[in-house]
KEKELUM-940668 format. One record per residue (C-alpha): x, y, z. Coordinates in steps of 0.1 Angstrom, whole numbers, padded with zeros to 4 digits, always signed. Layout:
! residues N
XYZ/...
//
This chain:
! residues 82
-0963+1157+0759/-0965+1133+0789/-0931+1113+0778/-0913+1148+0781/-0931+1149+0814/-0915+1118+0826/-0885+1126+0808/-0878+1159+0832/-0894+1143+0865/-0873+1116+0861/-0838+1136+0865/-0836+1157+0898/-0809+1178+0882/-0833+1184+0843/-0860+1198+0864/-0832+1222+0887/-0818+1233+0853/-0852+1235+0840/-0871+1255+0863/-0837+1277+0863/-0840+1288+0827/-0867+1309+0834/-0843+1336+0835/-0815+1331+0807/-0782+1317+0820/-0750+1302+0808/-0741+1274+0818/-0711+1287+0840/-0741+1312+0856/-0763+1277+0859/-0739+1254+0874/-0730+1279+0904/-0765+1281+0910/-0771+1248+0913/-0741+1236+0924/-0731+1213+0902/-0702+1204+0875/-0703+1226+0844/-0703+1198+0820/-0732+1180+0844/-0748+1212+0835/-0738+1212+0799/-0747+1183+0794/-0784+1187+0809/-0791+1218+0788/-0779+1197+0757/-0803+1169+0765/-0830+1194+0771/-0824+1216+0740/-0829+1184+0716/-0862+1177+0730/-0874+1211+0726/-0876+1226+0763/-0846+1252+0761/-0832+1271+0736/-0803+1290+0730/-0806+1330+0726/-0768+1335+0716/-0761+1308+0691/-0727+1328+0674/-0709+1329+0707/-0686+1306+0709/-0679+1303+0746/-0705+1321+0770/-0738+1310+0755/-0768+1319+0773/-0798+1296+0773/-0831+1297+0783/-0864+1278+0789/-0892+1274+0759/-0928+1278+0759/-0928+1237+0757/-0906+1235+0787/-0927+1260+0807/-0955+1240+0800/-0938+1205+0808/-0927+1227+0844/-0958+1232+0852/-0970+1201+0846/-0942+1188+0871/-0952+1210+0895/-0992+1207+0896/
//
């Protein structure tokens, strides 16, 4: 559990996008809110996804997906923020 741990504290922008998935987003929604590229946010939610920590909730859509945060990833969160 504790190299997923490092693996979020270690990118500012994984634990933004992280903590942000508590309510489910697209990336589009995401990257406004955090202000940054869509594909930096892609590309974040990708990384996250293959560990486990987010999942997406509309898997058929093509373009529009929305994503959000897992039970693993709320437990890594609040790990980070104890």
């Amino acid at each position: 559990m504790y190299d997923l741990v490092s693996f979020v504290s270690r990118g500012k922008i994984r634990k933004v996008v992280l903590s942000n998935l508590v309510k489910p987003h697209t990336p589009t929604e995401l990257s406004h809110i955090i202000k940054t590229h869509r594909s930096t946010t892609s590309r974040t939610i990708l990384a996250l996804e293959n560990r486990g920590l987010v999942r997406c909730i509309t898997p058929n859509e093509k373009m529009g997906r929305y994503y959000e945060i897992t039970e693993m990833g709320k437990k890594i969160l609040q790990k980070i923020k104890v």
